[in-house]
ROSEKOL-918217 format. One line per 5 residues: number of its first residue (from 1); their letters; for each residue x, y, z of N, C-alpha, C. Coordinates in steps of 0.2 Angstrom, whole numbers, plus 2048, in hexadecimal, padded with zeros to 3 digits. Atoms other than C-alpha are relative to their C-alpha. Layout:
REM residues N
NUM	a	X/Y/Z/X/Y/Z/X/Y/Z; ... .
//
This chain:
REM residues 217
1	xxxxx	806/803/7FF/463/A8E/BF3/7FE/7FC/7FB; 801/804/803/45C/A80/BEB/7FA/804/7F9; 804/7FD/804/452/A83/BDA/7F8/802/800; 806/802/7FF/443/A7D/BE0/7FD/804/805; 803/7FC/7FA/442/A8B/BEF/7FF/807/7FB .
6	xxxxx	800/7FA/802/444/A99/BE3/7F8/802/7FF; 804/7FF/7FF/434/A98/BDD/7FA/803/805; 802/801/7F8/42D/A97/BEF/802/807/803; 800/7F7/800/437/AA8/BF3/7FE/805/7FD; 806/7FC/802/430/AB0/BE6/7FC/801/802 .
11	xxxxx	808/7FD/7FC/41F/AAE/BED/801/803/806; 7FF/7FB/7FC/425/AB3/BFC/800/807/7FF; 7FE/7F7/800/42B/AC3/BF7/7FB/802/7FE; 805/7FE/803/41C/AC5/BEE/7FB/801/805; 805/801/7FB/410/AC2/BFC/800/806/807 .
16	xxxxx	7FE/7FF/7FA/41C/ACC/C0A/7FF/808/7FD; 7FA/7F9/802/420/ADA/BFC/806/804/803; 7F8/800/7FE/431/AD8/C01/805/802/7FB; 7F9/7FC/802/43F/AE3/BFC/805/7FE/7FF; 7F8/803/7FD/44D/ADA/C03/801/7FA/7FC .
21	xxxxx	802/808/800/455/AC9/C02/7FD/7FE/804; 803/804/7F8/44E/ABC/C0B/806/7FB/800; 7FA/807/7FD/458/AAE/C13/7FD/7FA/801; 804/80A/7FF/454/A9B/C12/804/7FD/805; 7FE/805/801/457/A8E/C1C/7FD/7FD/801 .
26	xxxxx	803/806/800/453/A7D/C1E/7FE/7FD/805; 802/805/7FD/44B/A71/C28/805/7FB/805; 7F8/802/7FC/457/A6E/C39/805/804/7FF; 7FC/7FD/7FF/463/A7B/C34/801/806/803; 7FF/7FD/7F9/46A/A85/C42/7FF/808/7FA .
31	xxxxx	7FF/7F8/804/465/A9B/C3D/805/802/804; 7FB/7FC/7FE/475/AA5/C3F/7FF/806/804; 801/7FB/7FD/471/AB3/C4D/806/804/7FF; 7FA/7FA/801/47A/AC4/C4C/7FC/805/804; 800/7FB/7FD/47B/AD1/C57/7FD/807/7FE .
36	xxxxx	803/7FA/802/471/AE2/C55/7FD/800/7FA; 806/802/807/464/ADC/C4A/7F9/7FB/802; 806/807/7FF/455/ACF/C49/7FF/7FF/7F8; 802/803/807/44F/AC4/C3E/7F9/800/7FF; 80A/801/802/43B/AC3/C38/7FF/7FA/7FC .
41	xxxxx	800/806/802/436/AB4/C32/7F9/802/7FA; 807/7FF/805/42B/AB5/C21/7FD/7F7/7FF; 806/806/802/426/AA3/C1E/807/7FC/806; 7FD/803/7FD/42A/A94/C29/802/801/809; 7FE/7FF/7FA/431/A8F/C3A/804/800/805 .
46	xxxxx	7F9/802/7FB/43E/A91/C48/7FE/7FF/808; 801/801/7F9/440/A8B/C59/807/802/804; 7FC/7FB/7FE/44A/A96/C64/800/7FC/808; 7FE/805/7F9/454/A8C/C74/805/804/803; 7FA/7FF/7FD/462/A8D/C80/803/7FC/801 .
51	xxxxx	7FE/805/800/46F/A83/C83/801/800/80A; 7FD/7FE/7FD/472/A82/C98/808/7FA/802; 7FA/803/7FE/482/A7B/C9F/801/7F9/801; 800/809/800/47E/A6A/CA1/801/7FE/7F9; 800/806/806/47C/A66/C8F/7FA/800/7FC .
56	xxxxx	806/7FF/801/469/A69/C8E/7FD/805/7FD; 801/7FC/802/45E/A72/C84/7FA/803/805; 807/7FD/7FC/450/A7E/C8B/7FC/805/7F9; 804/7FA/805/444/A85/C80/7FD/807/803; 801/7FA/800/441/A97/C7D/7F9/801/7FE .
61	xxxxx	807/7FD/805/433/A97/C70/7FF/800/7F9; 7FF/803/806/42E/A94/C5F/7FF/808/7FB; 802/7FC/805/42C/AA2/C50/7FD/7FF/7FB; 804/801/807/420/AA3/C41/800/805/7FC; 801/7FA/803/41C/AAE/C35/7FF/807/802 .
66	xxxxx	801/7F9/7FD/41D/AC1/C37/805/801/807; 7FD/800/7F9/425/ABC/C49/808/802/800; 7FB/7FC/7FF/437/AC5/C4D/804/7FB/805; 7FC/804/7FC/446/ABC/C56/807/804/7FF; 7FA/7FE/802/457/AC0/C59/804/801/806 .
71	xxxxx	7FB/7FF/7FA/467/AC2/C66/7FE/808/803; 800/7FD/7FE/461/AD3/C67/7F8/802/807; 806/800/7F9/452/ACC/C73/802/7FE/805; 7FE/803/7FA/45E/AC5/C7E/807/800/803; 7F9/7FE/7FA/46B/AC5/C8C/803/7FA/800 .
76	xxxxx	7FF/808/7FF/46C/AB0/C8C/807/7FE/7FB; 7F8/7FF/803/47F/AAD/C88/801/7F8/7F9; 802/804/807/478/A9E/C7C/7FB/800/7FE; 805/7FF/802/46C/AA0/C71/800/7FC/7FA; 7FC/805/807/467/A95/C62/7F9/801/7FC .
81	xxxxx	808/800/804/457/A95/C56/805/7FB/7F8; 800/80A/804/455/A83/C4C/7FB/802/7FB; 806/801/804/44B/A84/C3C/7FB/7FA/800; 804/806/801/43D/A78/C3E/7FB/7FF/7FA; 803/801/807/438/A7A/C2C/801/804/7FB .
86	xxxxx	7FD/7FA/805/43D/A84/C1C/7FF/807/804; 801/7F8/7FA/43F/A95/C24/801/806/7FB; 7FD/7F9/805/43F/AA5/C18/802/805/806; 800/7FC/7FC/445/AB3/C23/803/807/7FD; 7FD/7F9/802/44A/AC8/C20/802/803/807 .
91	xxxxx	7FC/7FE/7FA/458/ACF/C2B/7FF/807/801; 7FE/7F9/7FD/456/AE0/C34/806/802/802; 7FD/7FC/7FC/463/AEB/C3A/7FD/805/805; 802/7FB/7FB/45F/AF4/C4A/802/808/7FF; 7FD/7F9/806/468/B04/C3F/7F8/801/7FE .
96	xxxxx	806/7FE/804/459/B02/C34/7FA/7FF/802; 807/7FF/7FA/44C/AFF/C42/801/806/801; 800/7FC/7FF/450/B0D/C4A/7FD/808/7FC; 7FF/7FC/803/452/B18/C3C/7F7/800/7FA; 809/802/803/43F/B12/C35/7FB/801/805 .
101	xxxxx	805/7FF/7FE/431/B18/C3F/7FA/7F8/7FE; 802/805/804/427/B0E/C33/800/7F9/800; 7FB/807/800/432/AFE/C35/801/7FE/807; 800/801/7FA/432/AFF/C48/7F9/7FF/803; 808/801/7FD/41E/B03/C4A/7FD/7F7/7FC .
106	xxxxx	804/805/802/41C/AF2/C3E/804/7F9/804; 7FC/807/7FC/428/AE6/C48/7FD/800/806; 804/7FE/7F8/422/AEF/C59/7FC/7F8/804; 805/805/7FD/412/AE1/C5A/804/7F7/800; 7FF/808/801/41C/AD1/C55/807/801/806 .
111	xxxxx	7FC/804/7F9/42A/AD4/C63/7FC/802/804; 804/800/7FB/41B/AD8/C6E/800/7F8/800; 7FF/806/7FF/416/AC7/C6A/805/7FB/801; 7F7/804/7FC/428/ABE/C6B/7FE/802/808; 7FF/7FF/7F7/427/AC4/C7E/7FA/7FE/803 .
116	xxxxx	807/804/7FC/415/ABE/C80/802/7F9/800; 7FF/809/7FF/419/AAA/C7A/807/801/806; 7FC/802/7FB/428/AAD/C86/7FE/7FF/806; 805/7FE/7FB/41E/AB4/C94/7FB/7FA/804; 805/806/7FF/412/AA5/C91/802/7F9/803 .
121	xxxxx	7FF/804/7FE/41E/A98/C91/803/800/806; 7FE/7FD/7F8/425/A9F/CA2/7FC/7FC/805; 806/801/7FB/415/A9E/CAA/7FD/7F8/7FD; 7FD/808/803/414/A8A/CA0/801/7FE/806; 7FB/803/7FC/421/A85/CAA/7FF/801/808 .
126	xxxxx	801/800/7FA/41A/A8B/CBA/7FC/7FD/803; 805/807/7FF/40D/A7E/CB9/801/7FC/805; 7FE/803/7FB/40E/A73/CC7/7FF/7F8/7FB; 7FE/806/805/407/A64/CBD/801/800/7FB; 7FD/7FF/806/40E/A5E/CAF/7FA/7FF/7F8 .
131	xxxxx	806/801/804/3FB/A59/CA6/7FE/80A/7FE; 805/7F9/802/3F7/A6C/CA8/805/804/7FA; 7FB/7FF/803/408/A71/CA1/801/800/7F7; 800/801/807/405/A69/C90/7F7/800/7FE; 806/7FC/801/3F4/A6F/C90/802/806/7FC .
136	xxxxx	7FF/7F8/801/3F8/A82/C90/806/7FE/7FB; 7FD/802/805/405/A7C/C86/7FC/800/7FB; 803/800/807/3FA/A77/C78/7FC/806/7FD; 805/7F9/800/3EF/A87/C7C/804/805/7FD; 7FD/7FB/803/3FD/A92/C78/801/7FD/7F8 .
141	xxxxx	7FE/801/807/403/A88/C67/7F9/800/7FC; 805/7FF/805/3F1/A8A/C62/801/808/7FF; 7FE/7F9/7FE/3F2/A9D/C66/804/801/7FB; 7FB/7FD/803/400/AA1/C5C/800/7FC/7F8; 802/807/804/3FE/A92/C50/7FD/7FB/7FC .
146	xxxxx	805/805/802/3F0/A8C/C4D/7FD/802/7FA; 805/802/806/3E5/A88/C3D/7FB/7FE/7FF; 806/802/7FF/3D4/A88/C3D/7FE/7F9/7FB; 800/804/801/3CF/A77/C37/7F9/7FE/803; 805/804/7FF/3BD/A6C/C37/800/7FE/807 .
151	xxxxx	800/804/7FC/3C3/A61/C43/803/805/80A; 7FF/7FC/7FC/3C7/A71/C4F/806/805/7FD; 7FC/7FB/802/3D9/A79/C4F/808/7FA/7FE; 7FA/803/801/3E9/A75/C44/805/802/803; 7FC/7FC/7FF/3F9/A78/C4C/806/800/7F8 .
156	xxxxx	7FB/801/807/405/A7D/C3C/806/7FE/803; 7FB/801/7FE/414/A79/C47/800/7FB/803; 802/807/7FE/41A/A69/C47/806/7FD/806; 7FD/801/7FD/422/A63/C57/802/7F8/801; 7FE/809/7FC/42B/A53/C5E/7FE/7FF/807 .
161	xxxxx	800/802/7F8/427/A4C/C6F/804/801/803; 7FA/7FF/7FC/438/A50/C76/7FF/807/801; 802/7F8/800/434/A63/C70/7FA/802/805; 806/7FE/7F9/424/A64/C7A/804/7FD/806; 800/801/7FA/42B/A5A/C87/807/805/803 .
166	xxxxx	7FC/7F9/7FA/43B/A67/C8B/7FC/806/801; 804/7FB/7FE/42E/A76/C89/7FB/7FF/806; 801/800/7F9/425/A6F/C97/803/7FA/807; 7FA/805/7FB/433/A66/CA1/7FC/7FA/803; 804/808/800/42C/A55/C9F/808/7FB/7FD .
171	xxxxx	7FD/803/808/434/A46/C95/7FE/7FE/7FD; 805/803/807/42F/A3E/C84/7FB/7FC/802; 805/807/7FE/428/A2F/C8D/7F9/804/804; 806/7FD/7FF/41C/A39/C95/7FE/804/7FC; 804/7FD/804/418/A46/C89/7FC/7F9/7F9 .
176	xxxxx	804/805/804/414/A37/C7D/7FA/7FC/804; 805/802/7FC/40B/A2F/C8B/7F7/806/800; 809/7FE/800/3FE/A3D/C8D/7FF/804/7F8; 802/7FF/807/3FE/A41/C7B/7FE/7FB/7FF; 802/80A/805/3F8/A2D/C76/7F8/802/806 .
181	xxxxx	804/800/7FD/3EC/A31/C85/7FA/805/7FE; 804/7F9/804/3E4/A43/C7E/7FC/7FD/7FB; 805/801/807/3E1/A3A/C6D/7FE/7FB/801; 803/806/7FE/3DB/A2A/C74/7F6/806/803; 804/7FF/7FD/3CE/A35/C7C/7FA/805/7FC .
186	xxxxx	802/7FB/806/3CB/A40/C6C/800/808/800; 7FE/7F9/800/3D2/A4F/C71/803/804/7FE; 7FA/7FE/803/3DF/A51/C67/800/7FB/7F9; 7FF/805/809/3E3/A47/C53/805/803/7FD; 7FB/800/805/3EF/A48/C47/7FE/801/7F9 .
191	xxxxx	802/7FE/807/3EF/A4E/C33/804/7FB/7FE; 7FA/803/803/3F7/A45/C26/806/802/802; 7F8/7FE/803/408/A50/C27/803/7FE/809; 800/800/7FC/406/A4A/C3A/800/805/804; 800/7FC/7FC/403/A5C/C41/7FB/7FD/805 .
196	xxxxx	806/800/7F9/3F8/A5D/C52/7F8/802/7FC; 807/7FD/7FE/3E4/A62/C51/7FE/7FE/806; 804/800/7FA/3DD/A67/C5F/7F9/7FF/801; 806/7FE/801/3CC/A64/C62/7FC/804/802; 804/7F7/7FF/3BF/A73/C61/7FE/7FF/806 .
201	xxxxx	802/7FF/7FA/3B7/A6F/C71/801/802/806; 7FA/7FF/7F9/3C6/A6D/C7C/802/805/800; 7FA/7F9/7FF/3D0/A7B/C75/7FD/805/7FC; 803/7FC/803/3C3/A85/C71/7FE/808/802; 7FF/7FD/800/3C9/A93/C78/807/801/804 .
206	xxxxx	7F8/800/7FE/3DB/A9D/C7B/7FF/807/805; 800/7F8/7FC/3D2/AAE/C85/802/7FF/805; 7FC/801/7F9/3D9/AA7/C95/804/7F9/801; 7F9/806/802/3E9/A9D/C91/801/7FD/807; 7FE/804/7F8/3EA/A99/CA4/7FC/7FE/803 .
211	xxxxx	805/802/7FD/3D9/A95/CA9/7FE/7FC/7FE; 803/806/802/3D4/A87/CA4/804/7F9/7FF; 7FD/807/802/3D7/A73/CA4/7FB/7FB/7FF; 805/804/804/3CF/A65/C99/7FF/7FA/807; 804/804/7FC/3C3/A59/CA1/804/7F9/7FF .
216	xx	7FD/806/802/3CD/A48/CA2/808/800/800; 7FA/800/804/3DE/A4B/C9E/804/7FC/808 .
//
């Protein structure tokens, strides 16, 4: 680990009052799943895919802080989780789940959530248009994501245009298309570090992730 992250893990450990080690990795680089465990992620983020037999990727679902991942949520004969930004992470054994009450009641809510963003994006993809699609799209990465902000809602997760567009089976040229159109309209804006902001008005609410689509879009 670079000298410049030590620092950085300290305060994690400090902030999580973490016991263990943690695991670093970097920005792009693939995390190592293993069998009869999971990973929790303390700072940072990953994007968890599939590969199918074509060549293609299918996204899964993204993780953030607190939130659990691991081969031991899935049956999918490839599985991959990409760090989309310095990642700290603390590894469990399903031995010391089990064997912790304590350790199983506090993980319990964050793989609830893991099967809800999956749930969501399931139901995404059933969208028949591809405008509503990246709608609810947006709704859930505020949901999970979001940063409250002046200008409405920050998403901390920085995506690419190809990443939204395999999460709602589009391609880049269109998700850039009605993303240029959204902030043309003032529905959406950018930060310096390029993240998304949502506008308060539009996505000014996530208590029914399915029911509603913006005026215009």
């Amino acid at each position: 680990m670079p000298p410049t992250s030590k620092a950085l893990l300290a305060e994690v450990q400090h902030n999580t009052g973490a016991t263990r080690n943690l695991h670093f990795y970097a920005k792009g680089e693939t995390i190592p799943l293993m069998p009869q465990g999971l990973w929790r992620v303390c700072q940072g983020l990953a994007q968890l895919s599939t590969l199918y037999p074509t060549g293609e990727e299918g996204l899964l679902g993204w993780v953030g802080p607190s939130m659990c991942f691991g081969l031991w949520f899935t049956s999918l004969q490839t599985y991959r989780a990409t760090a989309t930004s310095d990642i700290y992470l603390m590894w469990y054994s399903m031995v010391e789940i089990e064997a912790s009450p304590q350790l199983a009641h506090e993980l319990l809510p964050q793989m609830v959530r893991r099967m809800r963003q999956m749930e969501a994006i399931l139901a995404i993809a059933g969208q028949r248009r591809v405008e509503d699609r990246l709608y609810q799209l947006l709704l859930l990465l505020q949901q999970d994501f979001g940063q409250p902000v002046v200008e409405g809602t920050r998403l901390s997760i920085r995506l690419t245009h190809q990443d939204i567009a395999n999460a709602i089976c589009t391609t880049r040229v269109t998700v850039t298309r009605m993303l240029g159109k959204l902030q043309q309209q003032g529905l959406i804006s950018r930060d310096g570090d390029r993240h998304l902001i949502l506008n308060k008005d539009v996505f000014a609410s996530t208590s029914d992730l399915f029911g509603c689509n913006p005026q215009g879009v």
